[in-house]
Biopython code that builds the backbone (N, CA, C, O; Angstrom):
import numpy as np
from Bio.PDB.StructureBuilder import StructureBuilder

atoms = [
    (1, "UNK", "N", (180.390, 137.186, 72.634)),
    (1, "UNK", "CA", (179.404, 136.373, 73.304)),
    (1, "UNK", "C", (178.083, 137.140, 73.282)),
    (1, "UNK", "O", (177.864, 138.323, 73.545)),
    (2, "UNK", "N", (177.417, 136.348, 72.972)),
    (2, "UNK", "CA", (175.591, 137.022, 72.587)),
    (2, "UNK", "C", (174.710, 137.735, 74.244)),
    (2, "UNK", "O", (175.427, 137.841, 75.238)),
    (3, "UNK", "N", (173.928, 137.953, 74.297)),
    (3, "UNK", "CA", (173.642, 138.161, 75.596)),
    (3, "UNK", "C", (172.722, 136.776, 75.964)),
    (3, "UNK", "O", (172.286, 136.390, 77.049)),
    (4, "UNK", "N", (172.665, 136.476, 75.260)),
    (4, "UNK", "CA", (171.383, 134.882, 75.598)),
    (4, "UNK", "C", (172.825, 134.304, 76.450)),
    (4, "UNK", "O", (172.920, 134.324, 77.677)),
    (5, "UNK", "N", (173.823, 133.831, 75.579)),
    (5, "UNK", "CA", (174.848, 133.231, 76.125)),
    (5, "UNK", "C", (175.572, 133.678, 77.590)),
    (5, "UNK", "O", (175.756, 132.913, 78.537)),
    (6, "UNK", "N", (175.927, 135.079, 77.536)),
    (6, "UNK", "CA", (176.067, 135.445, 78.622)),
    (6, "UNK", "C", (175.367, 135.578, 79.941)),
    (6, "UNK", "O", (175.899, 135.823, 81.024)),
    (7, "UNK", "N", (173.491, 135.289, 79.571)),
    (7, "UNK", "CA", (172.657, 135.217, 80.763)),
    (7, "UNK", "C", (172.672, 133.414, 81.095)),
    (7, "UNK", "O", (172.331, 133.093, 82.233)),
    (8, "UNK", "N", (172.992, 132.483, 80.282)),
    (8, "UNK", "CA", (172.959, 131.473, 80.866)),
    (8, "UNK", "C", (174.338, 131.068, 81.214)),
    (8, "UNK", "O", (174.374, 130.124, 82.004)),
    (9, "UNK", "N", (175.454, 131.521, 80.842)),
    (9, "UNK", "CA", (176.712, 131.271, 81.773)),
    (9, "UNK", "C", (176.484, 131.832, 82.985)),
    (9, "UNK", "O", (176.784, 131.157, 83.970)),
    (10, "UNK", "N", (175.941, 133.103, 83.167)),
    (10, "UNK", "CA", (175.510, 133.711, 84.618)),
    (10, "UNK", "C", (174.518, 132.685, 85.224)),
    (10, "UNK", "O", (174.772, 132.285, 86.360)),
    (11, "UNK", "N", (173.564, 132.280, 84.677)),
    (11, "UNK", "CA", (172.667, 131.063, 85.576)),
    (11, "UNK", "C", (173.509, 129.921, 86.074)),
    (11, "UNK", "O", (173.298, 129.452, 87.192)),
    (12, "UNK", "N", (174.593, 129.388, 85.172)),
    (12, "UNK", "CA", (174.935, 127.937, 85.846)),
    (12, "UNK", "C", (176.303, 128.460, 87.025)),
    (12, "UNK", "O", (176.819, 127.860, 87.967)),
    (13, "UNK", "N", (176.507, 129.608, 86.535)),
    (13, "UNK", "CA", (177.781, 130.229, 87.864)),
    (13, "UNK", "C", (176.505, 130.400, 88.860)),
    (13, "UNK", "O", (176.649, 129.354, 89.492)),
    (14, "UNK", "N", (175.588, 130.888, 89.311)),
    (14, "UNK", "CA", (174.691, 130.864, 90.256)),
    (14, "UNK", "C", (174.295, 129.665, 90.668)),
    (14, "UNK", "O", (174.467, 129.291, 91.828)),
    (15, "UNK", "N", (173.735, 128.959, 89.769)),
    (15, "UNK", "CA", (173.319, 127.533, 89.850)),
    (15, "UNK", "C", (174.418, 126.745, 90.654)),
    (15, "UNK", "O", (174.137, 126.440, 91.813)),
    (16, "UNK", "N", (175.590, 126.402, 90.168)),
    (16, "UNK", "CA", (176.763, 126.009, 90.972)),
    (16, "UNK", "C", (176.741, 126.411, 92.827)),
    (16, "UNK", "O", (176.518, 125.809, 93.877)),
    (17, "UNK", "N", (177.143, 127.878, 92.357)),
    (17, "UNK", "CA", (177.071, 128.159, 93.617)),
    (17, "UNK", "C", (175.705, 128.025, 94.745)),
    (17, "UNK", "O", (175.790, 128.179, 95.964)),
    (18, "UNK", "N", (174.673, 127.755, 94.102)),
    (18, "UNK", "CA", (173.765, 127.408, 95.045)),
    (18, "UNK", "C", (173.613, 125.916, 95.467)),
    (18, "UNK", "O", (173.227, 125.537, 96.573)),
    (19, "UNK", "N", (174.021, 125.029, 94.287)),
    (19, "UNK", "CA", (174.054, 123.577, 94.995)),
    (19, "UNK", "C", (175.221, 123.368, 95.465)),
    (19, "UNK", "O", (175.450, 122.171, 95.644)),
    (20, "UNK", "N", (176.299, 124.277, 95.817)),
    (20, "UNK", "CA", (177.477, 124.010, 96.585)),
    (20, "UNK", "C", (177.028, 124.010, 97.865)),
    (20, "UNK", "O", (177.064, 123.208, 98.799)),
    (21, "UNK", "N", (176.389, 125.623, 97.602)),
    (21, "UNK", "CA", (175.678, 126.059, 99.501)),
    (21, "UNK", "C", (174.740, 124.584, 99.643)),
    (21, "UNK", "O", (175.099, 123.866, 100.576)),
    (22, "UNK", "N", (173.659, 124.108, 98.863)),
    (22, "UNK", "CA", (173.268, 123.113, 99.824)),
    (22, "UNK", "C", (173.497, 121.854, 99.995)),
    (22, "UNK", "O", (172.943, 121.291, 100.939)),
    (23, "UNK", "N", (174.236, 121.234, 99.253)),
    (23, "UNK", "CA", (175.623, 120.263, 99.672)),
    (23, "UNK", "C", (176.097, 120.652, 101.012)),
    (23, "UNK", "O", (176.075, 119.696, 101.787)),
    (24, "UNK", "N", (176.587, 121.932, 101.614)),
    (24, "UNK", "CA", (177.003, 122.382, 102.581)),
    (24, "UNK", "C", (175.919, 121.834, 103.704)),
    (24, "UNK", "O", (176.184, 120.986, 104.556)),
    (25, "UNK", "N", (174.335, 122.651, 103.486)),
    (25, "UNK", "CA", (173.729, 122.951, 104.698)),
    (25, "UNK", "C", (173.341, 120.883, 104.730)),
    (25, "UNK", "O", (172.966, 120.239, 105.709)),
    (26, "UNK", "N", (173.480, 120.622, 104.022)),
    (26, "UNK", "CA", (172.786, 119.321, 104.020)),
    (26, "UNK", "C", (173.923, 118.698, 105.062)),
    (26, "UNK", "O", (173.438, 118.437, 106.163)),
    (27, "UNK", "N", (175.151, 118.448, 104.948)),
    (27, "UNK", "CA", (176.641, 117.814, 105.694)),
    (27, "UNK", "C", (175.577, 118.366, 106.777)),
    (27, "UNK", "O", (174.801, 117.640, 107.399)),
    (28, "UNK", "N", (175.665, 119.686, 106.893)),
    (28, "UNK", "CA", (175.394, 120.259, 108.204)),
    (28, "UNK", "C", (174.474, 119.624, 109.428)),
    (28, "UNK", "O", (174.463, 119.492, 110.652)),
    (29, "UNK", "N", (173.629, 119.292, 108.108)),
    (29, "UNK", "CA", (172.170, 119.094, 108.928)),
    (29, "UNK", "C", (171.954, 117.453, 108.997)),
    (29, "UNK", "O", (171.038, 117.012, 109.691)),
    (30, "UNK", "N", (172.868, 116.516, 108.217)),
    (30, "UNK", "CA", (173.329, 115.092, 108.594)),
    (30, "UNK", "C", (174.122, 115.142, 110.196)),
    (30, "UNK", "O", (173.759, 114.329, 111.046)),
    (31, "UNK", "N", (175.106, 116.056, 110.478)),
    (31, "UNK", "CA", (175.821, 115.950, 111.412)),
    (31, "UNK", "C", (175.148, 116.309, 112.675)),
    (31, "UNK", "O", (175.540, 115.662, 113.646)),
    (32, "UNK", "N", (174.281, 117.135, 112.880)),
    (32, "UNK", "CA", (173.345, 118.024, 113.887)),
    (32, "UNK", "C", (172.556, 116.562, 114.388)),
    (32, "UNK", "O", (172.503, 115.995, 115.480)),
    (33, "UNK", "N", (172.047, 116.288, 113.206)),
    (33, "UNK", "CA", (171.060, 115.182, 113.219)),
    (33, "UNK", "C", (171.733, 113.564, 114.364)),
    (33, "UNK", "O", (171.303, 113.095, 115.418)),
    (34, "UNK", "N", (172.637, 113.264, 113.678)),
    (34, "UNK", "CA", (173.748, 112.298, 115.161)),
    (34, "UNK", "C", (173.654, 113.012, 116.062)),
    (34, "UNK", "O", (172.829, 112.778, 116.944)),
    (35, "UNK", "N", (174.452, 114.068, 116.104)),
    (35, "UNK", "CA", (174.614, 114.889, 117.203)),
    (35, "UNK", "C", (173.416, 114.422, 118.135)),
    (35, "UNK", "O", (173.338, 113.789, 119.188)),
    (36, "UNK", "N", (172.650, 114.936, 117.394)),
    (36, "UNK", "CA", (170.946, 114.758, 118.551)),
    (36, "UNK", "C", (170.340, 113.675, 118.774)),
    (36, "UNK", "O", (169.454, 113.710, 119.628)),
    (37, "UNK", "N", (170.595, 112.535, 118.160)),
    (37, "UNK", "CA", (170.259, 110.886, 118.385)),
    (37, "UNK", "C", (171.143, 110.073, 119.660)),
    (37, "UNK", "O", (170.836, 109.232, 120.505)),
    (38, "UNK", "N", (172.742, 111.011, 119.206)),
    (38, "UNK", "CA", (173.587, 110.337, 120.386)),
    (38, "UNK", "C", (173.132, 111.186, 121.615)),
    (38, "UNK", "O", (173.001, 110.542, 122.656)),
    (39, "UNK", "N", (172.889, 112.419, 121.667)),
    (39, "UNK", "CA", (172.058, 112.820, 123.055)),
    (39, "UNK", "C", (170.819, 112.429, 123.315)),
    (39, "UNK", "O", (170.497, 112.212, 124.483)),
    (40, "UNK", "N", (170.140, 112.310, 122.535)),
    (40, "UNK", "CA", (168.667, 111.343, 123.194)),
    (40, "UNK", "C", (168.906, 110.110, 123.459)),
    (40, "UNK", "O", (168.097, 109.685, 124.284)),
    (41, "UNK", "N", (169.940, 109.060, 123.001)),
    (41, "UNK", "CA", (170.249, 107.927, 123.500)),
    (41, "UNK", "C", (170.829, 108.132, 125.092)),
    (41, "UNK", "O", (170.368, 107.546, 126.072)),
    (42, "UNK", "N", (171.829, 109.000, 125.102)),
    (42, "UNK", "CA", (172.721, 109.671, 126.280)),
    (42, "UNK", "C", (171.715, 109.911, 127.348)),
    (42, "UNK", "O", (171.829, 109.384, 128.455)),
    (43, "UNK", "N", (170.502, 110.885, 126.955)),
    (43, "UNK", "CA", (169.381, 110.821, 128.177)),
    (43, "UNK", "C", (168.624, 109.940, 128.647)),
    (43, "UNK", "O", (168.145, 109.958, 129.780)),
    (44, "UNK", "N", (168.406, 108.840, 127.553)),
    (44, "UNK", "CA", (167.617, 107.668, 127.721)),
    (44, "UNK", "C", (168.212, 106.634, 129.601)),
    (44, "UNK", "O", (167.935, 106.207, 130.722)),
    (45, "UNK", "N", (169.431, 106.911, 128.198)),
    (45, "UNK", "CA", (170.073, 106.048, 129.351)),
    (45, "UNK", "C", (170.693, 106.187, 130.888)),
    (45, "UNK", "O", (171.089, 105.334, 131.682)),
    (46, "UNK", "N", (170.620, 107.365, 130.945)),
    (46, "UNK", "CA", (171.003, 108.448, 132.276)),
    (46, "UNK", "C", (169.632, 108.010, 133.187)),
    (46, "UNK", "O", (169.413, 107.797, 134.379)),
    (47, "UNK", "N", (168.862, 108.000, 131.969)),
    (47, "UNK", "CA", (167.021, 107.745, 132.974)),
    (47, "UNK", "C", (166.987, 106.591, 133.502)),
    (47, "UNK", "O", (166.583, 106.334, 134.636)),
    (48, "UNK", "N", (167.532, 105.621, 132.472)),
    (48, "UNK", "CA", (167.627, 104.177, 132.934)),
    (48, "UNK", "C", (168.494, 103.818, 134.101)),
    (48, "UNK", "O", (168.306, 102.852, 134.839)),
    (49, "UNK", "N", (169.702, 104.910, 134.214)),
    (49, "UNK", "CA", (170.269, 104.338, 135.092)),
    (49, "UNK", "C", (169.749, 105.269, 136.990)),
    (49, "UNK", "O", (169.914, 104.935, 138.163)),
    (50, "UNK", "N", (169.310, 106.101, 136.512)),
    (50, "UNK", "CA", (168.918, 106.700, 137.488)),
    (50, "UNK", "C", (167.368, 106.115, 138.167)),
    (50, "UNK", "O", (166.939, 106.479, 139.262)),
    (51, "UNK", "N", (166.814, 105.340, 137.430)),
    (51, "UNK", "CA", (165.956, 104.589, 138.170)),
    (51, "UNK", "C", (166.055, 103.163, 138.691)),
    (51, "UNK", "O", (165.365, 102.491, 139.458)),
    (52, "UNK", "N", (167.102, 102.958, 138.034)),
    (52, "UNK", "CA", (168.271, 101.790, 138.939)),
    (52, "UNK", "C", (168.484, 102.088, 140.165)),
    (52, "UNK", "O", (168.403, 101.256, 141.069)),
    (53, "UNK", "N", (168.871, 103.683, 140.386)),
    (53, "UNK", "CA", (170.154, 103.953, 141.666)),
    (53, "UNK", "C", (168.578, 104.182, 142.406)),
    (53, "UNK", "O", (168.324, 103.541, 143.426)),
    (54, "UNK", "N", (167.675, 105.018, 141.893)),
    (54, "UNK", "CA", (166.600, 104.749, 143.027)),
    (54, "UNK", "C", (165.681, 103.517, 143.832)),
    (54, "UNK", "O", (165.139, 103.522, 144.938)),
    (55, "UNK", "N", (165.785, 102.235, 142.515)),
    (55, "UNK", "CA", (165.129, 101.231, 143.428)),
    (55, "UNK", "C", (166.467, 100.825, 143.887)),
    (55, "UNK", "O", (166.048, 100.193, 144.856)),
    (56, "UNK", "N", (168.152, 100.639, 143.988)),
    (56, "UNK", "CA", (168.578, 100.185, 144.641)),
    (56, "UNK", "C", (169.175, 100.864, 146.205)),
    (56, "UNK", "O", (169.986, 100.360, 146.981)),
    (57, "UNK", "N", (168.397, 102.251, 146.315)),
    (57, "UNK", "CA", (168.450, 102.729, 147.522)),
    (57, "UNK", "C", (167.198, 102.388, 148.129)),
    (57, "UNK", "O", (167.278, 101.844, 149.231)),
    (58, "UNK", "N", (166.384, 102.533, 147.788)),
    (58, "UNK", "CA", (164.637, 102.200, 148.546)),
    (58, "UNK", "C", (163.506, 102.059, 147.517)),
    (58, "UNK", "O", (162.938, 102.922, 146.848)),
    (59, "UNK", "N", (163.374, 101.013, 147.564)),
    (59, "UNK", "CA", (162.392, 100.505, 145.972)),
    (59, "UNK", "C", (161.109, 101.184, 146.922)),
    (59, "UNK", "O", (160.445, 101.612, 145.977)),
    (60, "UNK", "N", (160.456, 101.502, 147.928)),
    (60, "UNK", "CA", (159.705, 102.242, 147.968)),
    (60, "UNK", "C", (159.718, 103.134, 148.965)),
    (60, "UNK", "O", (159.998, 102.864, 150.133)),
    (61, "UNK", "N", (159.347, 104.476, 148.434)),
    (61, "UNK", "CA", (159.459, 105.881, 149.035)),
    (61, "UNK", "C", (159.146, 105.830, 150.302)),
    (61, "UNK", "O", (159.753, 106.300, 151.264)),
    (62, "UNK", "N", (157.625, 104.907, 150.235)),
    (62, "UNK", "CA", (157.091, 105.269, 151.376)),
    (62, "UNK", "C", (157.683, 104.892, 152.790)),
    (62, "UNK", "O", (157.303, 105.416, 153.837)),
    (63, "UNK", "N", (158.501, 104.076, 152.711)),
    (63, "UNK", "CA", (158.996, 103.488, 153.960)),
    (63, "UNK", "C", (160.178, 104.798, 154.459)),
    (63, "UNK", "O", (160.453, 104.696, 155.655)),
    (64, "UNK", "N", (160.765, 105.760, 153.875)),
    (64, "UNK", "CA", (161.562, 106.383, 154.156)),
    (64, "UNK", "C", (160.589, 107.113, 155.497)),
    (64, "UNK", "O", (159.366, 107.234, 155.420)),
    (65, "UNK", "N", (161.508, 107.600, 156.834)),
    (65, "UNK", "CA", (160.976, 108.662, 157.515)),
    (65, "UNK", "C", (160.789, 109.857, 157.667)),
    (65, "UNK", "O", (161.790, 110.570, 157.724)),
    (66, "UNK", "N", (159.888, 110.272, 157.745)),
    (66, "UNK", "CA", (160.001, 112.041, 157.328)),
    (66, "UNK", "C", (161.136, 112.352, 158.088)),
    (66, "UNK", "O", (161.999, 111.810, 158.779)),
    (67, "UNK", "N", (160.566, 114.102, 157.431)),
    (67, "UNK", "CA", (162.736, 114.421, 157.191)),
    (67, "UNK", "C", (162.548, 115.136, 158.728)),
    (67, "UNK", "O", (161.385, 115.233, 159.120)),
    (68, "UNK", "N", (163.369, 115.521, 159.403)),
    (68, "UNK", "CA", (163.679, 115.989, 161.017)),
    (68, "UNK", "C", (162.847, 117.159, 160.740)),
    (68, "UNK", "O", (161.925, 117.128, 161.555)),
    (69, "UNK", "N", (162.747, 118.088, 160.039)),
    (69, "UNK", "CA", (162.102, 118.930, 160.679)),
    (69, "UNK", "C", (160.544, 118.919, 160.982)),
    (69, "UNK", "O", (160.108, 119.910, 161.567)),
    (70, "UNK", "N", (159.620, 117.862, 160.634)),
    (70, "UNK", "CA", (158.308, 117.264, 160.838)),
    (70, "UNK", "C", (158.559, 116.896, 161.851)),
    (70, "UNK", "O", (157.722, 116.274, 162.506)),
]
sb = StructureBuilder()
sb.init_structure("model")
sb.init_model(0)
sb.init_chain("A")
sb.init_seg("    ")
for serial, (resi, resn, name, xyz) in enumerate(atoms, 1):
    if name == "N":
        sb.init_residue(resn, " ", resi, " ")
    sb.init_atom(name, np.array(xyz, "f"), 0.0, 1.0, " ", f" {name:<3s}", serial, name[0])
structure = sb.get_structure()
């Protein structure tokens, strides 16, 4: 085997192995990516419901009485 030949069998064994790795980081970074859509939906909706539970205790603050120690 010539050395021309032997430096480009060494490129596509590198080559390989580098679009394996980013095949990899890519899965990776598809999955991270849900990951973080289903938690910003998850907070959205925690907000939504938590300003539910506040107007259905006292839709306004102000009527509450100060707290005992005033």
């Amino acid at each position: 085997m010539s050395t021309l030949e032997s430096r480009l069998t060494e490129l596509e064994i590198r080559l390989s192995f580098l679009d394996e790795a980013l095949h990899g980081l890519l899965a990776t970074d598809a999955a991270r990516t849900l990951r973080q859509d289903r938690l910003e939906r998850t907070v959205a909706e925690l907000r939504l419901e938590l300003a539910a539970v506040r107007v259905a205790l006292d839709p306004d603050t102000r009527t509450e009485p100060p707290p005992p120690h005033y």
